[in-house]
Every structure is written in structure tokens, then in C-alpha cells.
Residue frames as qw, qx, qy, qz and C-alpha x, y, z in Angstrom:
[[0.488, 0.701, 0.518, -0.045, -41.53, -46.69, -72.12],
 [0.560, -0.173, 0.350, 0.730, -40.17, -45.00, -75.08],
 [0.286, 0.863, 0.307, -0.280, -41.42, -41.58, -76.88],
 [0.513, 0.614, 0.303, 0.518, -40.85, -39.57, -78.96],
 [0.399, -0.083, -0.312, 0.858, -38.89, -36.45, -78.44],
 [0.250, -0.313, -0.538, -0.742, -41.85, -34.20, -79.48],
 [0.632, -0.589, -0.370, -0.342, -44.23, -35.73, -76.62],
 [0.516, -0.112, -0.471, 0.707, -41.45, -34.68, -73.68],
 [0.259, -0.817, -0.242, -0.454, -43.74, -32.30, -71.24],
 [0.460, -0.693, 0.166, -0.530, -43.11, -30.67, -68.02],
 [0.710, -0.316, 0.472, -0.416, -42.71, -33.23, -64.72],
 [0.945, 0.176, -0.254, -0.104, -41.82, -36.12, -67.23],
 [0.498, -0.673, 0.533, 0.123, -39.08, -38.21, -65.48],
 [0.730, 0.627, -0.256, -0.091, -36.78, -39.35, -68.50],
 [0.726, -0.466, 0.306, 0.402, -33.60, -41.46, -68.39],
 [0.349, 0.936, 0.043, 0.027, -31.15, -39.73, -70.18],
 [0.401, 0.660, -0.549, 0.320, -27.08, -40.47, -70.79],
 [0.512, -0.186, -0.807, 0.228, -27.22, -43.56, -68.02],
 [0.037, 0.234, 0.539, -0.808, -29.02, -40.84, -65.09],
 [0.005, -0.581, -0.782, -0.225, -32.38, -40.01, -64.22],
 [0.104, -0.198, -0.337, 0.914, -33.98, -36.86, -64.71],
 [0.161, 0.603, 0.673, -0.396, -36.95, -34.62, -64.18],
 [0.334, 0.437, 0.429, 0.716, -37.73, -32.58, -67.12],
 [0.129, -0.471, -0.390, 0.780, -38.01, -28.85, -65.75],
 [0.363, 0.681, 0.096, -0.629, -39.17, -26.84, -69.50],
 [0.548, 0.459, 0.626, 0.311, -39.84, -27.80, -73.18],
 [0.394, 0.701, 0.140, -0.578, -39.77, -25.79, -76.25],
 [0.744, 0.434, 0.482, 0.161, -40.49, -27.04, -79.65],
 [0.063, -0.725, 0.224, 0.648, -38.07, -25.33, -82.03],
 [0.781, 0.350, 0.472, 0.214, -38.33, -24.71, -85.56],
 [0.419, -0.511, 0.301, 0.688, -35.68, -23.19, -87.32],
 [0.598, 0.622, -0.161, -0.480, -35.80, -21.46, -90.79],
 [0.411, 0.527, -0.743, -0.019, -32.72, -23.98, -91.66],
 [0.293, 0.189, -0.919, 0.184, -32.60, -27.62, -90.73],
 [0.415, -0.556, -0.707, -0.137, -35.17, -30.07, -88.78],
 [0.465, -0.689, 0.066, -0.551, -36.98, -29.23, -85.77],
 [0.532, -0.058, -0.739, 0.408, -35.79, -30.13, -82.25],
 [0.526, -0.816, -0.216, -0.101, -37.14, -29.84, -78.76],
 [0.264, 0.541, -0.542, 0.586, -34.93, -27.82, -76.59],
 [0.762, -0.520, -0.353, -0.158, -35.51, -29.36, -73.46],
 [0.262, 0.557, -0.602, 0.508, -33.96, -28.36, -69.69],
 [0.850, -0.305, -0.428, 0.042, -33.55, -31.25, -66.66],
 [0.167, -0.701, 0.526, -0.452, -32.59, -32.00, -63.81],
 [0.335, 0.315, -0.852, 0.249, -30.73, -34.35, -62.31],
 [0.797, -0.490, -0.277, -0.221, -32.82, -36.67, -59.84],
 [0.765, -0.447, -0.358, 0.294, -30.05, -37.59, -56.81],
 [0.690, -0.028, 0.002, 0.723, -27.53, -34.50, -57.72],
 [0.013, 0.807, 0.208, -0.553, -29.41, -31.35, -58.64],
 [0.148, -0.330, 0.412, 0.836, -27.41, -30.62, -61.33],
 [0.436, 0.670, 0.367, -0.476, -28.87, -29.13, -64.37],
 [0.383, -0.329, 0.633, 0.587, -28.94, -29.59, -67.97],
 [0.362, 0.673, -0.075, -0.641, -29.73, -27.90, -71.20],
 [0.332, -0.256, 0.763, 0.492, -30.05, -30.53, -74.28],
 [0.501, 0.429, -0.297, -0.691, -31.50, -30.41, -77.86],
 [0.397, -0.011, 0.902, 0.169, -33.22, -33.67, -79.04],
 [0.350, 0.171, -0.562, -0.729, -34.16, -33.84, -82.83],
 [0.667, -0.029, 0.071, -0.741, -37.64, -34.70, -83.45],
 [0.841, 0.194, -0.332, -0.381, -36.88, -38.09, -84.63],
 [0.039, 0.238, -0.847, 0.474, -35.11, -39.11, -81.49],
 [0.618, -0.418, -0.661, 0.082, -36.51, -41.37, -78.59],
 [0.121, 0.420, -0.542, 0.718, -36.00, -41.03, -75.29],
 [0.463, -0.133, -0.874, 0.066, -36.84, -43.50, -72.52],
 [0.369, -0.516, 0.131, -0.762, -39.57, -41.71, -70.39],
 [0.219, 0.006, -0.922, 0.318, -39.80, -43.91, -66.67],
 [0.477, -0.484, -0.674, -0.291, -42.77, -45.08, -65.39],
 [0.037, -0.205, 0.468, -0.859, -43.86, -42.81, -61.81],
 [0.500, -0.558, -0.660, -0.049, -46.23, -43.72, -58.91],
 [0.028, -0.623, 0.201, -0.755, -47.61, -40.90, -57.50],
 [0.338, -0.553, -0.678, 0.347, -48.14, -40.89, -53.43],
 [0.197, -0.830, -0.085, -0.515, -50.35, -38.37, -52.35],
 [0.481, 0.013, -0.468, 0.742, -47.89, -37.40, -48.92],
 [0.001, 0.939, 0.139, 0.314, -47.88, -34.68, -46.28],
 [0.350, 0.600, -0.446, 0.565, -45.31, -32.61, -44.96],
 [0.777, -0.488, -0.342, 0.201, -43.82, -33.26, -41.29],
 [0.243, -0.920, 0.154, 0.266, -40.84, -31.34, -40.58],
 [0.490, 0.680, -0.462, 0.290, -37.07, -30.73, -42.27],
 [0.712, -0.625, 0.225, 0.227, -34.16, -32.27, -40.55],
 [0.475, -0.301, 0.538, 0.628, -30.94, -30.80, -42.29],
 [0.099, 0.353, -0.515, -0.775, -31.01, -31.02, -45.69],
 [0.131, -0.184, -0.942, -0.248, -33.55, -33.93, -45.86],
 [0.509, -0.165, 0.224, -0.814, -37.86, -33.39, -45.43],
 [0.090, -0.026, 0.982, -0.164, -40.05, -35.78, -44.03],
 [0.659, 0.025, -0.127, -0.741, -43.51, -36.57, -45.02],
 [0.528, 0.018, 0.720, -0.449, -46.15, -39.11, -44.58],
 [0.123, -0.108, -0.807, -0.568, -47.62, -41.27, -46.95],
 [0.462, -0.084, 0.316, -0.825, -51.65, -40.61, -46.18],
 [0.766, 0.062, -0.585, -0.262, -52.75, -43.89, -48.02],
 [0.884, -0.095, -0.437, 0.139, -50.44, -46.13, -45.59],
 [0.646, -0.762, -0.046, -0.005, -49.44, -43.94, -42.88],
 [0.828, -0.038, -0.176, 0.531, -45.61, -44.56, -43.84],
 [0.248, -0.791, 0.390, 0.401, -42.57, -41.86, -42.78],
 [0.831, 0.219, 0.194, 0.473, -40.39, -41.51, -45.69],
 [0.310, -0.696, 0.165, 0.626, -37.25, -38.63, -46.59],
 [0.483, 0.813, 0.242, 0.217, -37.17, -36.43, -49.56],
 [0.575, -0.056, 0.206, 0.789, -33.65, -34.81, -50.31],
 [0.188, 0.793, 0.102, -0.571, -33.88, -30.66, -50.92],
 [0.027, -0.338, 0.606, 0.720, -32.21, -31.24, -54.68],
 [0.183, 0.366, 0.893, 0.188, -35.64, -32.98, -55.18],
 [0.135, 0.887, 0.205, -0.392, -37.46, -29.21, -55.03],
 [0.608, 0.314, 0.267, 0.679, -37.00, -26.44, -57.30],
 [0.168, 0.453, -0.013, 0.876, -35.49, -23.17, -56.79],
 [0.174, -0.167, 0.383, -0.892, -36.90, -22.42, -53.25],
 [0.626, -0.252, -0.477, -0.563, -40.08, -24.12, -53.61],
 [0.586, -0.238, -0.743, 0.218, -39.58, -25.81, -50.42],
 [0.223, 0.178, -0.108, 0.952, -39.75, -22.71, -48.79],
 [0.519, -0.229, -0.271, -0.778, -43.64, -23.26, -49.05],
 [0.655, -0.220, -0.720, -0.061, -43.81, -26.33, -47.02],
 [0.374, -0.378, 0.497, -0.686, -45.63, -25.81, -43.45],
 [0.274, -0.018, 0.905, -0.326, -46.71, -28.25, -40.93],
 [0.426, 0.358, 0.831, -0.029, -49.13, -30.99, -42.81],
 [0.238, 0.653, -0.229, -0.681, -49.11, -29.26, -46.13],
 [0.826, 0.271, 0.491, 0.054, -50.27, -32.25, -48.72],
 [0.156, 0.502, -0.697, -0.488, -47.68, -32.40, -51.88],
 [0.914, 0.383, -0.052, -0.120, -47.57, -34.89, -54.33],
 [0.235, -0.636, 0.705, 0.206, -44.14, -36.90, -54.37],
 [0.877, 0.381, -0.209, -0.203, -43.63, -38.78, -57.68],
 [0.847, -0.294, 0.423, -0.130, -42.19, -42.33, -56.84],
 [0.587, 0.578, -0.541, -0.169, -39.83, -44.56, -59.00],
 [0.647, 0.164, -0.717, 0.201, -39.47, -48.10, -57.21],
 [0.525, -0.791, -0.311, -0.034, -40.62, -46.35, -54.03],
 [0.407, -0.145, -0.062, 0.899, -37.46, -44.38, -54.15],
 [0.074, 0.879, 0.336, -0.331, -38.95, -40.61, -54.22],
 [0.554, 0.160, 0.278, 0.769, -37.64, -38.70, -57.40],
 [0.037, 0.352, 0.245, 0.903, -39.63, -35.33, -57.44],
 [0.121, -0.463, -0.678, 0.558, -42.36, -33.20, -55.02],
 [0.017, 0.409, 0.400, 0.820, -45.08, -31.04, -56.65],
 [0.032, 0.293, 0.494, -0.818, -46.86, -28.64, -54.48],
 [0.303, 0.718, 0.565, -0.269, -50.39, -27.59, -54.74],
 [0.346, 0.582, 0.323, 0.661, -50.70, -25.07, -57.88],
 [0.077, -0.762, -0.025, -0.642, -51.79, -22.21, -55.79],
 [0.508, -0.363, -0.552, 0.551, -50.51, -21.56, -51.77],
 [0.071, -0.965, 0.017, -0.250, -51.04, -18.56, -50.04],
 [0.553, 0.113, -0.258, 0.784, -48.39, -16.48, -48.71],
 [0.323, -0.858, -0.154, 0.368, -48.55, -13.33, -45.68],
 [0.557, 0.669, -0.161, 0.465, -46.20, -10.39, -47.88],
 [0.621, -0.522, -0.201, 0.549, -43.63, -9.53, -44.98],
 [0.636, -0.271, 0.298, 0.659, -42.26, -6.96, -47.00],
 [0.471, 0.401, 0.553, 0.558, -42.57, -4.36, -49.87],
 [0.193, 0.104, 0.205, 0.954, -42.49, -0.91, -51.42],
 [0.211, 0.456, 0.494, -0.710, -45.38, 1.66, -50.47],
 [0.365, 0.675, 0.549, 0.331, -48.14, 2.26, -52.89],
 [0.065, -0.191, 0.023, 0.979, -48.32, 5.45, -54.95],
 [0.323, 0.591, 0.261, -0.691, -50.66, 7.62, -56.03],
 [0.351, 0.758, -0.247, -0.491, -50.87, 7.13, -59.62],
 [0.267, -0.380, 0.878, 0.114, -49.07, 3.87, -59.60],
 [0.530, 0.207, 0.812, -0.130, -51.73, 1.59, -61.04],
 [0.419, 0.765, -0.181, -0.454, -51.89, 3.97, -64.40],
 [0.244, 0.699, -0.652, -0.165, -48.81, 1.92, -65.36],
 [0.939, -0.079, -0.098, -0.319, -49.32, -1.53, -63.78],
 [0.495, 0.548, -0.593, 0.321, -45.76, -2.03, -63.13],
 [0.841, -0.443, -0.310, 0.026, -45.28, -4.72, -60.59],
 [0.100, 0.802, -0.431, 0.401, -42.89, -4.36, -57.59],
 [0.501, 0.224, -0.778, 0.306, -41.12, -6.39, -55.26],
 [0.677, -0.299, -0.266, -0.618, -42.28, -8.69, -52.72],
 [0.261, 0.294, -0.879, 0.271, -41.07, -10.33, -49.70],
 [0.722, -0.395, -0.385, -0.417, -43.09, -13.22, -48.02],
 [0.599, -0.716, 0.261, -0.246, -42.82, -14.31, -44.61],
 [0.934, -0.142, 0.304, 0.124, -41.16, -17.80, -45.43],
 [0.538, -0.481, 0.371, 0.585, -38.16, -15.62, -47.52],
 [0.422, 0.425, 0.636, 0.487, -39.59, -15.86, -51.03],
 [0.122, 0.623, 0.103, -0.766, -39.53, -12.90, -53.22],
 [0.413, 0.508, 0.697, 0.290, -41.65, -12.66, -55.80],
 [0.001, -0.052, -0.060, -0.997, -43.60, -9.50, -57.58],
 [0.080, 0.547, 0.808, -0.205, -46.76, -8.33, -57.01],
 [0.072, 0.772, 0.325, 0.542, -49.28, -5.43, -58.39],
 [0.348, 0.205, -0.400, 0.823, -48.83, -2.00, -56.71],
 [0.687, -0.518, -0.250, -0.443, -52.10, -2.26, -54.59],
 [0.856, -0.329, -0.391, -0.081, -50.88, -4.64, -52.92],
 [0.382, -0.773, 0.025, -0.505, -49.52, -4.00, -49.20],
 [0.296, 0.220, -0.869, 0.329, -47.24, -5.42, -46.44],
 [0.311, 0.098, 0.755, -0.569, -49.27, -7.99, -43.96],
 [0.632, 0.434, -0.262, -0.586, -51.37, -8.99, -47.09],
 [0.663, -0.116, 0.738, -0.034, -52.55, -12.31, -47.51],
 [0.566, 0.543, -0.392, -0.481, -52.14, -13.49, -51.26],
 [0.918, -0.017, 0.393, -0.056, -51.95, -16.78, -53.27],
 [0.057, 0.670, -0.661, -0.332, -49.03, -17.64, -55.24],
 [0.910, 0.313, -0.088, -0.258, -48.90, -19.57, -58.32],
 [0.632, -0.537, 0.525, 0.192, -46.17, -22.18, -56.87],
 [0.729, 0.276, 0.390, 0.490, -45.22, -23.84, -60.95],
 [0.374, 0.741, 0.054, 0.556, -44.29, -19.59, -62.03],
 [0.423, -0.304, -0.326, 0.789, -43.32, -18.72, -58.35],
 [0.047, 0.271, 0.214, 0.937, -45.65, -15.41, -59.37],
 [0.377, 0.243, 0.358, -0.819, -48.61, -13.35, -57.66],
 [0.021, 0.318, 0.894, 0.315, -51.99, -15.34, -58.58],
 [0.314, -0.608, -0.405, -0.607, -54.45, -13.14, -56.82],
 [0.295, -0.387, 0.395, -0.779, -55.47, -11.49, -53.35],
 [0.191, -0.155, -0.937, 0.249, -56.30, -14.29, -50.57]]
């Protein structure tokens, strides 16, 4: 199916110089000089790699057609994770270049993802918007500290470091907004 560059969002899976990627961020630029163009950065679907490209408003660009399965997680073996299809019971493997930046990091036994399909090949894995996390890790509160609001580093049990307000406390259960990888609120 073919769009416009304009209507390229988030999670769209796009073919794009003969490969298929996963559109990671969008912004709509308009310049004092010359047209407008989305600036749009992907990612490669079998390789990981990543790329940064500018497509003028009055471009196309062939956006592919995804069946989601609603899945849960089973275990890692290597570099590859297994999950379950919950519909039909199948086993199927999901490559770590199919995550982003650490996000896998969140997956525990029978954690439910989304894994967006293309021919029943798996091309992408979206986690729940909000997980919780246990902080393993982080700087003592001060006195005085919450005058300023200045967040502070945060390690979670499963390695991720994020920031968090300066309340907040090591052995703290919290929920983490998994699409900004940021503190959402106290669990």
C-alpha cells in the first residue's frame, strides 16, 4: 500500500531502497527555505542497522501490510527469543535486532508482547506501554532535593538504567514507560 510521506508514523513497517524497515521516529520539517520534508529514522528489519532519511512531502513510500499476533514470552536461547502464539498455541523465534535499544531486557517468563508479522515471518515486538521494574540501584535522597526536581540515576534489577525523581529509593517498585524507556510513576 502506498502513502504519502506525510502519513509515515511510529511502528509503520515501510519498504524502502529494496529492504524492509521499521520506522523508529518522525518529524515533519518545515524550513524557512524550500518544501517541507519528513525526517524520518528506521531500522533495518533482519540487520539492525539504522538509518536517517529525508522524504519530501510529495514522495510515496510503500508502507507493508502487518498481522499482529498477540504472543507470549518463553525463554532466550542465544541471541534468538521464543514466544508463543496464544491464539494457536504455536512456538515461533524472534531475533534480538527485532527489539530496540535494550527493550528486551523487560521480557520475563510469560510476559504478553505484541509481535508484528509480515507473511508470518516476525518483523518487530512491542511491549506493553507501561512494565514495572524493582530499582536495584541509585543515589540517596536529600534533604532539599525535591525543591529542584532534578531527576537522578536509576538502576533496575534486569540492567536498565533509566532516571527517576529524587524520592524515589533502592528496592522500589515503579512502572516504566517501555516506548521513552522513562520513570512513569510509583508501582
Amino acid at each position: 500500500m502506498s502513502i504519502g510521506a506525510i502519513e509515515i508514523k511510529v511502528g509503520n513497517i515501510i519498504k524502502f531502497e529494496g529492504g524492509r524497515y521499521r520506522v523508529l521516529k518522525t518529524m515533519h520539517v518545515k524550513p524557512g527555505k524550500g518544501g517541507a520534508f519528513m525526517q524520518v529514522e528506521m531500522k533495518e528489519i533482519n540487520q539492525g542497522t539504522k538509518k536517517n532519511n529525508r522524504f519530501r512531502s510529495d514522495e510515496s513510500v510503500e508502507r507493508l501490510y502487518v498481522d499482529v499476533k498477540k504472543s507470549q514470552f518463553l525463554y532466550q536461547d542465544g541471541n534468538n527469543f521464543e514466544f508463543m502464539d496464544i491464539k494457536s498455541s504455536e512456538q515461533f523465534s524472534v531475533s534480538i535486532y527485532l527489539f530496540d535499544e535494550g527493550r528486551e531486557k523487560f521480557l520475563e517468563d510469560g510476559t504478553e508482547v505484541t509481535v508484528d508479522c509480515i507473511n508470518d515471518e516476525p518483523v518487530a515486538v512491542n511491549l506493553p506501554p507501561r512494565l514495572k521494574g524493582v530499582v536495584k540501584t541509585t543515589e540517596p535522597y536529600l534533604k532539599g532535593q525535591t525543591v529542584t526536581m532534578a531527576f537522578k540515576p536509576a538502576t533496575l534489577e534486569n540492567g536498565v538504567t533509566i532516571t527517576v525523581p529524587p524520592f524515589v529509593k533502592e528496592g522500589d517498585e515503579i512502572f516504566i514507560n517501555t516506548e521513552s524507556m522513562e520513570y512513569d510513576s510509583r508501582a
